[in-house]
C-alpha atoms as a printed R data frame, in Angstrom:
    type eleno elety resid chain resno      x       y       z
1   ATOM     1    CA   UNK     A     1  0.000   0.000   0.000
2   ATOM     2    CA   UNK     A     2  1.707   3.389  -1.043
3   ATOM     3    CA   UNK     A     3  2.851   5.504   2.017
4   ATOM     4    CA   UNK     A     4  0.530   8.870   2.463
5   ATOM     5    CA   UNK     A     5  2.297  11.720   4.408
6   ATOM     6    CA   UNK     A     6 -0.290  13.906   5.879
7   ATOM     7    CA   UNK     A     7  0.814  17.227   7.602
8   ATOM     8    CA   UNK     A     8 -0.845  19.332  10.024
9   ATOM     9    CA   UNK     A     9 -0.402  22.912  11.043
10  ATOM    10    CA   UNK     A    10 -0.812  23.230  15.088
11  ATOM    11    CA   UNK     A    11 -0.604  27.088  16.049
12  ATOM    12    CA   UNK     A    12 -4.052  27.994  14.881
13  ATOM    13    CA   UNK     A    13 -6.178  24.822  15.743
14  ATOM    14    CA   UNK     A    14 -5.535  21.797  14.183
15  ATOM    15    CA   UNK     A    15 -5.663  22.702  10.489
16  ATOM    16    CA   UNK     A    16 -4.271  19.655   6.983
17  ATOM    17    CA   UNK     A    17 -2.263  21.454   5.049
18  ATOM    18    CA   UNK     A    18 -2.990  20.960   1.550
19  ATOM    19    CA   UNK     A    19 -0.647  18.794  -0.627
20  ATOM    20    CA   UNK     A    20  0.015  19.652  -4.219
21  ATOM    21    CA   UNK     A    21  1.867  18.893  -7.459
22  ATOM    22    CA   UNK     A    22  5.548  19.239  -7.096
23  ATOM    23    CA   UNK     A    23  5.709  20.315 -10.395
24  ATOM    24    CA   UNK     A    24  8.575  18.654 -12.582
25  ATOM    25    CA   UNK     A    25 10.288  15.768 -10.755
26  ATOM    26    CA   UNK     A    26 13.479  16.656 -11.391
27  ATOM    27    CA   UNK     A    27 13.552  19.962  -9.280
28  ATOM    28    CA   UNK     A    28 14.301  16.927  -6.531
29  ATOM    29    CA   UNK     A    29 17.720  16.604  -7.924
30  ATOM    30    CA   UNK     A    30 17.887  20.673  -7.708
31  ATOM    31    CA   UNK     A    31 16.940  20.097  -4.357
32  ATOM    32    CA   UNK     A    32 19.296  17.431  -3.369
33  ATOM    33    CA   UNK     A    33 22.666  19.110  -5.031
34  ATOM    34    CA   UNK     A    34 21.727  22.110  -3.582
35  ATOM    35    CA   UNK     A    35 21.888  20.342  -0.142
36  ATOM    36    CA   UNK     A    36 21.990  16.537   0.045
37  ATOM    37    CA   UNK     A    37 21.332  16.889   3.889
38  ATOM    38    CA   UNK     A    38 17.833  16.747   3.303
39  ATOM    39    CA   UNK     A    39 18.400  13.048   2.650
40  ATOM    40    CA   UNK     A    40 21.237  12.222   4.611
41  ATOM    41    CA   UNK     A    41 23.048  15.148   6.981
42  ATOM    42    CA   UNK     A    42 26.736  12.595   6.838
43  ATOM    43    CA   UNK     A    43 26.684  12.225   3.004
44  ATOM    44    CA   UNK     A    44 28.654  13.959   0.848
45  ATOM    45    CA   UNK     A    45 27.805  14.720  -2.731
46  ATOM    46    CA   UNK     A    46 30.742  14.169  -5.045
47  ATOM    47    CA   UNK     A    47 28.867  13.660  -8.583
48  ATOM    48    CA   UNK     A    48 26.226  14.863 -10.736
49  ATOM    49    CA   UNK     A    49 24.957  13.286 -14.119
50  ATOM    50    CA   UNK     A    50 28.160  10.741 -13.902
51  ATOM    51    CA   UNK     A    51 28.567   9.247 -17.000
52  ATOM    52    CA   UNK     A    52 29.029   5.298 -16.978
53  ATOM    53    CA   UNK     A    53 30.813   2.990 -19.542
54  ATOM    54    CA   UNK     A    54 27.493   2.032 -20.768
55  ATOM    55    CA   UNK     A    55 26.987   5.175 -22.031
56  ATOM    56    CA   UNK     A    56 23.910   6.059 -19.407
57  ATOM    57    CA   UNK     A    57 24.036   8.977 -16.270
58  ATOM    58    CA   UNK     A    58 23.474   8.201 -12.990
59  ATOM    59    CA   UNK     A    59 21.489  11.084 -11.257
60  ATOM    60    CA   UNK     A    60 23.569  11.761  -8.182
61  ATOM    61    CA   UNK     A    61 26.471  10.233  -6.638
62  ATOM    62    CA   UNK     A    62 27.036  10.350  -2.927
63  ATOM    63    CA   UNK     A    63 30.248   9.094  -0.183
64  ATOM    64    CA   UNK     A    64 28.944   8.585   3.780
65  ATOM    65    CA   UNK     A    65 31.864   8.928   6.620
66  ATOM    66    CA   UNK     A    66 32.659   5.173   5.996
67  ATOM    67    CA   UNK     A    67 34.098   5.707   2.673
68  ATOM    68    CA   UNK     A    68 30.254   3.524   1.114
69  ATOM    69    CA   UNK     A    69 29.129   5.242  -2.327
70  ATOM    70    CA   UNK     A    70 25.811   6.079  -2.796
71  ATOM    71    CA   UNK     A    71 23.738   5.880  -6.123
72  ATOM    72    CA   UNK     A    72 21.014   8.041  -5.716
73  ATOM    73    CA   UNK     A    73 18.822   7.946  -8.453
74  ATOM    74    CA   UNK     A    74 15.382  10.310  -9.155
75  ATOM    75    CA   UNK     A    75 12.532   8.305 -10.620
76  ATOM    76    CA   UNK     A    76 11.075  10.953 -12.681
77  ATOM    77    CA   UNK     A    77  8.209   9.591 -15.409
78  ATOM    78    CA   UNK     A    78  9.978   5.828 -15.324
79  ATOM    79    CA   UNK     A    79  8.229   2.715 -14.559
80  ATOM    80    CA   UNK     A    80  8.525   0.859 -11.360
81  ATOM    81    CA   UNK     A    81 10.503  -1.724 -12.976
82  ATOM    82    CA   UNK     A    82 12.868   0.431 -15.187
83  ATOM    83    CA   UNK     A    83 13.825   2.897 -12.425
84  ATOM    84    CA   UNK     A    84 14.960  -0.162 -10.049
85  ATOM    85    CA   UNK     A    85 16.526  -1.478 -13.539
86  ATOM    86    CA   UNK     A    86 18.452   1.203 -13.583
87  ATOM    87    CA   UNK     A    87 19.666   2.074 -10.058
88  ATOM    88    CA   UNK     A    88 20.721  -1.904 -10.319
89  ATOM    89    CA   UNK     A    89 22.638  -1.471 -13.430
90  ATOM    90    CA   UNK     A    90 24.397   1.715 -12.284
91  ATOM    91    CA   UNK     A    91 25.397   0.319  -8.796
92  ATOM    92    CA   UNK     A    92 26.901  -2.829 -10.934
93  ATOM    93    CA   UNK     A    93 29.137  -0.307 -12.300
94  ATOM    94    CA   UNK     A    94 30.069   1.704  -9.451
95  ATOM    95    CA   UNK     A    95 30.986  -1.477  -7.517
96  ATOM    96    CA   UNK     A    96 33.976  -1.543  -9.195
97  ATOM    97    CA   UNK     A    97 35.292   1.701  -9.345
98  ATOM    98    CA   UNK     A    98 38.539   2.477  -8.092
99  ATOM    99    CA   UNK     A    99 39.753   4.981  -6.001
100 ATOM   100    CA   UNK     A   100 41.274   6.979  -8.637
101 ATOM   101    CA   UNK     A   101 38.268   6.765 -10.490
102 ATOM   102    CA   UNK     A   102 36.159   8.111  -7.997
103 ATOM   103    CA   UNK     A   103 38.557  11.244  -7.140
104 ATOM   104    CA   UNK     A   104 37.956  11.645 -11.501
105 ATOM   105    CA   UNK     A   105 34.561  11.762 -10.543
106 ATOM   106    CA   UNK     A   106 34.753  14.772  -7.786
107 ATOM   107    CA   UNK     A   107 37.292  16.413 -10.168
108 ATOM   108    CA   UNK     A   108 34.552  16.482 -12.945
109 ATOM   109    CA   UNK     A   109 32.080  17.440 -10.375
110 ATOM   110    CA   UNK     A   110 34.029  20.687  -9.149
111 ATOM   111    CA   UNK     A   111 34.610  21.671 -12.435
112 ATOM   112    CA   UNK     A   112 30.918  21.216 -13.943
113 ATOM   113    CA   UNK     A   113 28.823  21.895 -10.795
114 ATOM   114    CA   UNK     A   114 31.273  23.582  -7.956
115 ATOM   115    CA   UNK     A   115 33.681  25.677  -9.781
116 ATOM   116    CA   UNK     A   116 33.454  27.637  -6.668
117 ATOM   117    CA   UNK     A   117 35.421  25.026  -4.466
118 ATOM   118    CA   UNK     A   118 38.221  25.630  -7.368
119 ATOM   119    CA   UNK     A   119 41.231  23.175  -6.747
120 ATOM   120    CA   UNK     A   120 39.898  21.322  -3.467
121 ATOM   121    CA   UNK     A   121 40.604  17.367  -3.716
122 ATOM   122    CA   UNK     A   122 38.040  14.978  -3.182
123 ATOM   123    CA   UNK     A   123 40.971  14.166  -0.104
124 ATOM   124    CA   UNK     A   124 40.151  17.809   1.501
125 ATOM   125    CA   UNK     A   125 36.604  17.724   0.967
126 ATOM   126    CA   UNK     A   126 35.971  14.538   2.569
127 ATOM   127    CA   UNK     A   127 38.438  16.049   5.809
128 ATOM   128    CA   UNK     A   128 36.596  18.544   6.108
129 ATOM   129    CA   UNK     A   129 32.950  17.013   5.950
130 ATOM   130    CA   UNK     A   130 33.523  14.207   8.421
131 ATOM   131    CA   UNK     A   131 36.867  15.436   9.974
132 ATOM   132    CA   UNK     A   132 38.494  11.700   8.583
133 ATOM   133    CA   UNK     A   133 41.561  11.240   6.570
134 ATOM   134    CA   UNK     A   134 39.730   9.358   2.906
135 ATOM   135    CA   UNK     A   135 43.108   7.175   3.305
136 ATOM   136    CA   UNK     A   136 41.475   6.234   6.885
137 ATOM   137    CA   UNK     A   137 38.523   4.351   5.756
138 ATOM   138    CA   UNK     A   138 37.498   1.728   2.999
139 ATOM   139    CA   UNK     A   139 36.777   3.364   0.301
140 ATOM   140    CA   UNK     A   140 33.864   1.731  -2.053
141 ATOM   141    CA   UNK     A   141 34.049  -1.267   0.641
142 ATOM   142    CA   UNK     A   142 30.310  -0.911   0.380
143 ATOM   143    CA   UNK     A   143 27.612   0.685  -1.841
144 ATOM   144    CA   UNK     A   144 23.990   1.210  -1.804
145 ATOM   145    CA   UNK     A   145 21.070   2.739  -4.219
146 ATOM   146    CA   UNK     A   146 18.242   5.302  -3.043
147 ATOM   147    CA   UNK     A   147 15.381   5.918  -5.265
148 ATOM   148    CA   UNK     A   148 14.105   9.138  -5.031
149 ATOM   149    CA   UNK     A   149 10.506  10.296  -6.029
150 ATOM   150    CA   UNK     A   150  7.466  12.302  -5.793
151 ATOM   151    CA   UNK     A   151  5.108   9.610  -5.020
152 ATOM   152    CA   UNK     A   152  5.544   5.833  -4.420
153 ATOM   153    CA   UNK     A   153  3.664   3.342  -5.795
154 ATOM   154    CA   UNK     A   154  2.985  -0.155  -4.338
155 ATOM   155    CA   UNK     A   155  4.719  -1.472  -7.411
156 ATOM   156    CA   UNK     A   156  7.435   0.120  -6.283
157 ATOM   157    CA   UNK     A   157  7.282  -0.655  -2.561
158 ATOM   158    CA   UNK     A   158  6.522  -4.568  -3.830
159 ATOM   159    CA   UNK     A   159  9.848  -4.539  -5.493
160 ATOM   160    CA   UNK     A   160 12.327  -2.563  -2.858
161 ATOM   161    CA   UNK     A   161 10.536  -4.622  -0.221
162 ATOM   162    CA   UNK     A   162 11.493  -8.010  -2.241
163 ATOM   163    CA   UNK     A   163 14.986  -6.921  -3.081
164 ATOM   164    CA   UNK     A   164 15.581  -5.762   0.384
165 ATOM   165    CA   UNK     A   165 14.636  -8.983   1.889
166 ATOM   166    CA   UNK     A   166 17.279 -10.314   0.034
167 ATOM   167    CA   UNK     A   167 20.002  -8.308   0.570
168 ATOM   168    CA   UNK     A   168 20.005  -5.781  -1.829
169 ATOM   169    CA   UNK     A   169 20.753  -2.570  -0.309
170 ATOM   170    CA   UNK     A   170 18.363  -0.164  -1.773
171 ATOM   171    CA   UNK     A   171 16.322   1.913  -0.371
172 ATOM   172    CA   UNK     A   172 13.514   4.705  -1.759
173 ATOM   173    CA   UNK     A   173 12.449   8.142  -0.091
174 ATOM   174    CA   UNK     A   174  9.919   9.610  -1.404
175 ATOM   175    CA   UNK     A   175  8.692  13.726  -1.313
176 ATOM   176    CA   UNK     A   176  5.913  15.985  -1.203
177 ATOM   177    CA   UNK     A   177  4.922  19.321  -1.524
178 ATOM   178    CA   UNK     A   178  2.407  21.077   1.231
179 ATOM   179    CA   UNK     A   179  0.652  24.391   1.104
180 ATOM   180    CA   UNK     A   180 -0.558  27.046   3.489
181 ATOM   181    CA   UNK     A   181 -1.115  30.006   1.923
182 ATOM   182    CA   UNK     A   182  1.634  31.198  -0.363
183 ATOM   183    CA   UNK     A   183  4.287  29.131   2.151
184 ATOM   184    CA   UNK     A   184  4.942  25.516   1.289
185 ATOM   185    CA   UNK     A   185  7.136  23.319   2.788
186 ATOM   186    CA   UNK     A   186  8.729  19.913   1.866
187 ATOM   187    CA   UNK     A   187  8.042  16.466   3.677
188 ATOM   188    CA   UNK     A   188 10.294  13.144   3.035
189 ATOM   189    CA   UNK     A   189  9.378  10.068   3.723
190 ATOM   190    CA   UNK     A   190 11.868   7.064   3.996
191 ATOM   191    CA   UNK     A   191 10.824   3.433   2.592
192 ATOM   192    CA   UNK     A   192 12.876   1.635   5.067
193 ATOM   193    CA   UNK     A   193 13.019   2.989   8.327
194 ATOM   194    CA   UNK     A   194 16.701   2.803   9.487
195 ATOM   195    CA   UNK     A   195 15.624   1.481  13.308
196 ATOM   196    CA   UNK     A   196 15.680  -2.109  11.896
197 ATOM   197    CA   UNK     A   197 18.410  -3.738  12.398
198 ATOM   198    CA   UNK     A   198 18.907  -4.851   9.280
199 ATOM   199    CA   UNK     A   199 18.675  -2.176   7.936
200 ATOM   200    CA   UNK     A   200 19.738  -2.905   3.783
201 ATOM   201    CA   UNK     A   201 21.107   0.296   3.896
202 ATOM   202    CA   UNK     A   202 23.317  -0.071   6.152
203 ATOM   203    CA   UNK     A   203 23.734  -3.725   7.327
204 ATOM   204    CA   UNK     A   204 22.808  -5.909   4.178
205 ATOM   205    CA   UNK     A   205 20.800  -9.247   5.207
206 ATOM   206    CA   UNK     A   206 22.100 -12.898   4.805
207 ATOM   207    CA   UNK     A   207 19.666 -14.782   5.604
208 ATOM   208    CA   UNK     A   208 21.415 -18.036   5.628
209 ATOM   209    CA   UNK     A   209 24.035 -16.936   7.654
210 ATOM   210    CA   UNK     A   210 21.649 -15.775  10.525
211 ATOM   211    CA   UNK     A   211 20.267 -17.200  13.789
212 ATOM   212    CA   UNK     A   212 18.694 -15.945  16.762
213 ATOM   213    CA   UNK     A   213 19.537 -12.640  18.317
214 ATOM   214    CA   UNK     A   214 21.252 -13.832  21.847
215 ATOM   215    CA   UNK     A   215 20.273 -10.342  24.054
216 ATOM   216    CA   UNK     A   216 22.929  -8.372  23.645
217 ATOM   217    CA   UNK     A   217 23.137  -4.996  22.093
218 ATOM   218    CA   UNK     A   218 25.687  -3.937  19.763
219 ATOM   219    CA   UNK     A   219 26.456   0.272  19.963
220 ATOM   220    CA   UNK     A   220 28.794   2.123  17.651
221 ATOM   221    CA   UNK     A   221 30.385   4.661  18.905
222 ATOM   222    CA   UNK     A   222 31.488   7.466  16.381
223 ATOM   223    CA   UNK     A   223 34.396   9.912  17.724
224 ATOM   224    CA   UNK     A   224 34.188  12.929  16.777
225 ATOM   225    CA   UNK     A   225 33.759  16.843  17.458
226 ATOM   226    CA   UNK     A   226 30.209  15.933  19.044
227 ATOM   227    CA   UNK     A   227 31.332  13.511  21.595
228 ATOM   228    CA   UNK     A   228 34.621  11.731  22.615
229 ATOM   229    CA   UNK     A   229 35.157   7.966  24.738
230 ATOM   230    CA   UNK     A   230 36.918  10.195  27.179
231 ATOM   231    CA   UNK     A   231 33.359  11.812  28.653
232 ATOM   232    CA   UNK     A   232 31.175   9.092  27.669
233 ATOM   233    CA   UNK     A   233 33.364   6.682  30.555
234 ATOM   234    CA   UNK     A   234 33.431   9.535  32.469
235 ATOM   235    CA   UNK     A   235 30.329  10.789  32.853
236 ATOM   236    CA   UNK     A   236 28.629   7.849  32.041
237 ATOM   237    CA   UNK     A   237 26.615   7.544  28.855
238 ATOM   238    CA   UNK     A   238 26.050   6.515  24.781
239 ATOM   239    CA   UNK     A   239 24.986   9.016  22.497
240 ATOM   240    CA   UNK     A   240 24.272   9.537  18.396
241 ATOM   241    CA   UNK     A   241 23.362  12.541  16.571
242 ATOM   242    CA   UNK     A   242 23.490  14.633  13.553
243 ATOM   243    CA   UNK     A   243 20.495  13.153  12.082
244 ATOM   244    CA   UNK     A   244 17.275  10.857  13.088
245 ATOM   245    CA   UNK     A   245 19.331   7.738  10.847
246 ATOM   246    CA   UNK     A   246 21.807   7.989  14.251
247 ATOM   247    CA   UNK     A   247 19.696   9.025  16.900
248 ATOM   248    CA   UNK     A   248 16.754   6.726  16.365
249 ATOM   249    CA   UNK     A   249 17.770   3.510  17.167
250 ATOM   250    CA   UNK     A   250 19.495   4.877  20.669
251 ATOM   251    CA   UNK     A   251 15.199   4.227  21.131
252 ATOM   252    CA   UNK     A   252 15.795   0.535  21.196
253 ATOM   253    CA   UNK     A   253 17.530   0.201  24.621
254 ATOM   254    CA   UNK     A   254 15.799   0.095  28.293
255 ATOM   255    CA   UNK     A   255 17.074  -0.042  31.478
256 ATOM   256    CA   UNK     A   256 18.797  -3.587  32.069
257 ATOM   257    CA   UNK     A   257 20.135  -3.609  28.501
258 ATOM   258    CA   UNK     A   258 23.532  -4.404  28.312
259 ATOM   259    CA   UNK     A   259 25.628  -2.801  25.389
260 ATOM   260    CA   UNK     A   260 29.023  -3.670  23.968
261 ATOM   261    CA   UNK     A   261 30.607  -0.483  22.501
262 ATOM   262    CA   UNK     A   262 32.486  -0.436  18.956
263 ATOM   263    CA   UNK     A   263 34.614   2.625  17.829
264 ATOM   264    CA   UNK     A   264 34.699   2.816  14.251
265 ATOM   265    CA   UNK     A   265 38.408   1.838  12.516
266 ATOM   266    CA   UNK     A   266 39.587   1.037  16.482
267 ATOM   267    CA   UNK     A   267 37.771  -1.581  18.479
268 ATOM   268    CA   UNK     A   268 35.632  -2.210  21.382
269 ATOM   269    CA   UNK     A   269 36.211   0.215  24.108
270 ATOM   270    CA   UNK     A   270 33.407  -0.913  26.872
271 ATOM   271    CA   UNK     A   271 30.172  -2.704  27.856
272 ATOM   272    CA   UNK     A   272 27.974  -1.793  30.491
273 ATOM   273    CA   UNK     A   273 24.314  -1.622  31.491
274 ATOM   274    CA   UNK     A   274 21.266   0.834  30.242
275 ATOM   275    CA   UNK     A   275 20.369   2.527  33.484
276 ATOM   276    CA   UNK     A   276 18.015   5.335  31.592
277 ATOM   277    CA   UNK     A   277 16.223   5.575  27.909
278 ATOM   278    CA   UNK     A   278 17.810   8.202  25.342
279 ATOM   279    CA   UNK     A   279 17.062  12.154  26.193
280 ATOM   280    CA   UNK     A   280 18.191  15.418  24.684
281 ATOM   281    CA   UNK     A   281 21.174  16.299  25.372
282 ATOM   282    CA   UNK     A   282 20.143  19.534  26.882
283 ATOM   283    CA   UNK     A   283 17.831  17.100  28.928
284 ATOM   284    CA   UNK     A   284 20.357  15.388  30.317
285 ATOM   285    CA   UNK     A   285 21.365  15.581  33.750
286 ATOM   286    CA   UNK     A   286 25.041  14.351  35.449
287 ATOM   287    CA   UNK     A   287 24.881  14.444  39.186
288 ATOM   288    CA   UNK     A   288 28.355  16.481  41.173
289 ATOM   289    CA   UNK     A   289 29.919  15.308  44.573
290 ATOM   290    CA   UNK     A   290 27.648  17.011  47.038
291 ATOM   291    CA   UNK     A   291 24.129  15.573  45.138
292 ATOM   292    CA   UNK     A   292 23.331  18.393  43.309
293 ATOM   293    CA   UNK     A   293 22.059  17.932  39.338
294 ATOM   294    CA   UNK     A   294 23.434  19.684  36.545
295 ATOM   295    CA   UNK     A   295 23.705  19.602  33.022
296 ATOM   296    CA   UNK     A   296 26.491  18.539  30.176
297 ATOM   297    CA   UNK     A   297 26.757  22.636  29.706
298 ATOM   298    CA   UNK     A   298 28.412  23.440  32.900
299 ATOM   299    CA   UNK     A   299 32.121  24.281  32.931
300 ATOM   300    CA   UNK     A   300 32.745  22.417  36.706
301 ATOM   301    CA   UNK     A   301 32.753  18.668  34.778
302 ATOM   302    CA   UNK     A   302 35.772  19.972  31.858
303 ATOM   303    CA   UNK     A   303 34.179  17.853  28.944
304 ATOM   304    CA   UNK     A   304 36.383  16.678  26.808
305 ATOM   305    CA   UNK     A   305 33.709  17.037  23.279
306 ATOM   306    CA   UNK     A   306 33.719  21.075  22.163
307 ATOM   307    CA   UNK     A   307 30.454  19.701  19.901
308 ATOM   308    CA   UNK     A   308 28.272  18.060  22.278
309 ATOM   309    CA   UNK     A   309 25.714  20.901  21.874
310 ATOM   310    CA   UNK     A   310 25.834  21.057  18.310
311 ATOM   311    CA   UNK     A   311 22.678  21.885  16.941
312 ATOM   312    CA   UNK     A   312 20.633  21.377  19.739
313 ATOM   313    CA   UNK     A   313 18.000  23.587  19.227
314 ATOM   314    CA   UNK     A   314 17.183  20.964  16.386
315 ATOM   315    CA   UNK     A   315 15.093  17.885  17.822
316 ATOM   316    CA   UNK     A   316 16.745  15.964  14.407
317 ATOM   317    CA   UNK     A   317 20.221  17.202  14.560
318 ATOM   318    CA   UNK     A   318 20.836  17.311  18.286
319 ATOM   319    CA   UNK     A   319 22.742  14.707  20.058
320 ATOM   320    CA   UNK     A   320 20.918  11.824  22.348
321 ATOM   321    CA   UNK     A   321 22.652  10.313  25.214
322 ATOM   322    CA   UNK     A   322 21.445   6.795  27.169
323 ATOM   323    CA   UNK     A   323 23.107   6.946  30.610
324 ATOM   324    CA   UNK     A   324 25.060   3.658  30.735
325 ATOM   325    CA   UNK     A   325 26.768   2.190  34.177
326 ATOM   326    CA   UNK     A   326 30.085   0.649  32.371
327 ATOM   327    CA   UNK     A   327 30.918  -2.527  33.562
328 ATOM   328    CA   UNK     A   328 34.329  -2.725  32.084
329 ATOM   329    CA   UNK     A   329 35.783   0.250  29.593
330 ATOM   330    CA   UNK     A   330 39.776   0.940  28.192
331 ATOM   331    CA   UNK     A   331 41.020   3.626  26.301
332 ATOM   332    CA   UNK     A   332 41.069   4.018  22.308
333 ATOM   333    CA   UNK     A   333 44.906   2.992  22.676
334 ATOM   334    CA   UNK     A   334 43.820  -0.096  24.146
335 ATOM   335    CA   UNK     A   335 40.947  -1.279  21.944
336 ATOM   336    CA   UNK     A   336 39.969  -4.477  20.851
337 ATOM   337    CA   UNK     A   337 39.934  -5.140  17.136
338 ATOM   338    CA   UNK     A   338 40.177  -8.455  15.631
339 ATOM   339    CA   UNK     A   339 39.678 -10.576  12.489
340 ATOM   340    CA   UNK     A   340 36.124 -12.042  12.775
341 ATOM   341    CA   UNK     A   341 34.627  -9.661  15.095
342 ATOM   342    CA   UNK     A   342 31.023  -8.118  14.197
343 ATOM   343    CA   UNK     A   343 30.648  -4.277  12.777
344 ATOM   344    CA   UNK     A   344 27.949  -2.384  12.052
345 ATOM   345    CA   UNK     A   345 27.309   1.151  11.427
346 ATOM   346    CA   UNK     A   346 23.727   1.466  12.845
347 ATOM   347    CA   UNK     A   347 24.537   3.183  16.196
348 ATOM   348    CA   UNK     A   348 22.312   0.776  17.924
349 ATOM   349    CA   UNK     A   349 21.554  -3.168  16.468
350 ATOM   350    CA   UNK     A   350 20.507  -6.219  17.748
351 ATOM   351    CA   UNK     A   351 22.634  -8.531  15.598
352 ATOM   352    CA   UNK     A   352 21.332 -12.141  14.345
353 ATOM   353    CA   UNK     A   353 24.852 -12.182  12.412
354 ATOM   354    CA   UNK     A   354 27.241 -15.308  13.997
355 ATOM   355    CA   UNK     A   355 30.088 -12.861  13.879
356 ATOM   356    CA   UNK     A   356 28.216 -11.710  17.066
357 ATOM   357    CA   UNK     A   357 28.229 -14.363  18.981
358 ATOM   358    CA   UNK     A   358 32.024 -14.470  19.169
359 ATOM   359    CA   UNK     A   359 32.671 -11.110  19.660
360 ATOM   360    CA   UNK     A   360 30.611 -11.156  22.875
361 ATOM   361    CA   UNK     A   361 32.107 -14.379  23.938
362 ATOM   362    CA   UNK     A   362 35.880 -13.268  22.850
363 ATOM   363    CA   UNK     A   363 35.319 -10.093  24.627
364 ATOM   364    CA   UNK     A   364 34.177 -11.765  27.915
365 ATOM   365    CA   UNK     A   365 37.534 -13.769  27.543
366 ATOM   366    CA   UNK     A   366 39.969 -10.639  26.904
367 ATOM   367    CA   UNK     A   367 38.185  -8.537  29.480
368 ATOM   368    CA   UNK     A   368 37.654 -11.348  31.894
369 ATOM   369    CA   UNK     A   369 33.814 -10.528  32.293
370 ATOM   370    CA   UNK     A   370 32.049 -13.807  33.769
371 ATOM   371    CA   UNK     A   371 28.543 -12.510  34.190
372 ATOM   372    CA   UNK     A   372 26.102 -13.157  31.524
C-alpha cells in the first residue's frame, strides 16, 4: 500500500495542510545538489549526471563517513521496474570503481557543478565534511542505491521490499509538496526505516548466515567533534546525533540492557548496562559530589567534546545520550579489534549475524567478564 504523508499545522487549531503537485520531478535533484542533507546530513555529494561505460548517467552520486558510495537515483516519469533497472545497473558499475576513479569523478564534479570550491581534492573535501583522513577508511568497501521520487507506488514498494529482503541494499524516499497560503514546505518520507536492524542500507541481510539474536546490544560509537570515549566513561553515557538515521535507534535500549561499545576503525572500548532511555542532550542531567544535578553545559565537569551541543536547538540534529553504568571500559589505545569480530554502522543493532556471537564471547575472555 503506497505511504501517504499527511501534515498538520498546530498554532491555529488543528488545520491539513494541503498537498500539491511538485511540479517537474526533477527539481528533486535541484533540491538534493543544492543540499543533500535533506536526505542524509553525513553524506557527501561528489557527482552529478556521472557518466558510466554504458553510455547512461546516474542522477547523483554520494560518499557517507565510511568511505560507502551512494547511487542516488530520481525516478522521474519511469516505470517501477525500469527505475529499479536502472539504479541496479548503475550500482553494478560503481561497484567496481577504483579509487582513482572516484577522485575523476569529484574532479569532474568541481569543475561542472562547484567551480566555486576551485582546486579542493576529493581528499580535503571529505576532511573537512567528516573530519576523517579518505586514506582512513574503505573506500567503495560498500555501496547502496536510493530511489528518489514524488510519489511511491505499491509497485514500487513490492519490489524494494522483495529486493531488500534479500540483501540488496536499496532503499527509496519519497517527497511531497504542502501548502498554506503562499508558504509551502517539503516532507520526506523514507521506505525503510533505518531502526531495523537490518537495515539494507546499512547492514545488508544474509539470511542463511543468521540465527537468533542472543540479548545483547551492539552500539557504535562514532568519535568525533560531538562527543569523545573520554566523557562518555566519564560521565557515564552513549549518544548519536546529527540526524534521526543515528539518533533513532538509541530508542531501542531500556534499562537492564547491556551494550558492547564499537569505535569505528579502532575496536571495542566498553560494555555496560542501560540505566536510563535516550534524552536530549540539553535534557540530560550528570549528578556532582555534594548531590546536586546539573547539566552537560556546565564548565565544573571539563568535557572533553567542544560539539556536544551542536545543533541542539534541532530535535533531528541534536545529540541523544542513554546513561550507561560501564561494567568494564579501556582507552582508544587499548581497543579491541580483531579478524572475525562483528561491525555495524547502525549506532544501535541487535545482531542475528554469527560474527556476534564471538565477539561477545571473545570479549568476555579478553576482558575477563564472567557474568552473563
Amino acid at each position: 500500500m503506497p505511504f501517504q504523508h499527511t501534515l498538520y499545522r498546530i498554532d491555529q487549531g488543528l488545520k491539513a495542510l494541503s498537498p500539491t503537485s511538485l511540479g517537474k520531478e526533477e527539481l528533486l535533484e535541484d533540491f538534493i545538489f543544492q543540499d543533500v542533507s535533506i536526505l542524509n546530513e553525513r553524506w557527501l555529494l561528489i557527482g552529478r549526471q556521472v557518466r558510466t561505460d554504458y553510455g547512461k548517467f546516474i542522477d547523483l552520486l554520494a560518499v557517507d563517513e565510511n568511505g560507502s558510495l551512494v547511487v542516488i537515483e530520481l525516478k522521474k516519469h519511469m516505470t517501477p521496474r525500469e527505475v529499479t533497472a536502472q539504479a541496479l545497473d548503475y550500482a553494478a558499475w560503481v561497484e567496481h570503481l577504483e579509487p582513482q576513479q572516484i577522485a575523476e569523478i569529484w574532479q569532474g564534479f568541481v569543475k561542472n557543478y562547484r567551480p566555486e570550491l576551485g582546486s579542493q581534492s576529493l581528499d580535503q573535501a571529505f576532511l573537512e565534511k567528516f573530519n576523517t583522513r579518505l586514506d582512513e577508511v574503505n573506500l567503495n568497501e560498500e555501496h547502496r542505491m536510493v530511489v528518489v521520487a514524488a510519489k511511491l507506488d505499491s509497485q514500487t514498494e513490492r519490489i524494494l521490499a522483495y529486493l531488500g529482503e534479500r540483501g540488496i541494499p536499496i532503499n527509496a524516499v519519497f517527497f511531497e509538496v504542502f501548502t498554506d497560503g503562499a508558504a509551502q514546505f517539503l516532507s520526506r518520507v523514507w521506505f525503510q526505516d533505518p531502526l531495523e536492524a537490518t537495515d539494507p542500507l546499512v547492514d545488508p541481510p544474509k539470511p542463511k548466515e543468521r540465527g537468533p539474536w542472543n540479548g545483547e546490544f551492539y552500539v557504535s560509537f562514532g568519535v568525533d567533534e560531538r562527543r569523545t570515549w573520554e566523557d562518555a566513561v566519564q560521565i557515564g553515557f552513549i549518544s548519536g546525533g546529527g540526524g534521526r538515521w543515528y539518533s533513532n535507534t538509541l530508542n531501542y535500549l531500556k534499562p537492564g540492557d547491556r551494550v558492547w561499545v564499537n569505535v569505528p576503525k579502532k575496536g571495542y572500548v566498553g560494555v555496560g548496562r542501560v540505566l536510563e532511555p535516550a534524552v536530549k542532550v540539553t535534557d540530560f542531567k550528570v549528578e556532582l559530589p555534594g548531590g546536586e544535578l546539573t547539566d552537560l553545559a556546565n564548565p565544573n565537569l571539563k568535557l572533553a567534546s567542544k560539539g556536544m551541543f551542536n545543533n541542539a536547538e534541532d530535535d533531528d540534529a541534536a545529540e541523544y545520550l542513554v546513561r550507561v553504568n560501564w561494567e568494564h571500559t579501556v582507552p582508544l589505545t587499548k581497543a579491541v579489534k580483531e579478524v572475525g569480530f562483528f561491525g555495524n554502522q547502525n549506532t544501535v543493532c541487535r545482531p542475528s549475524d554469527p560474527k556476534w556471537d564471538h565477539t561477545v564471547e571473545r570479549l568476555k575472555q579478553v576482558w575477563n567478564i564472567s557474568q552473563p
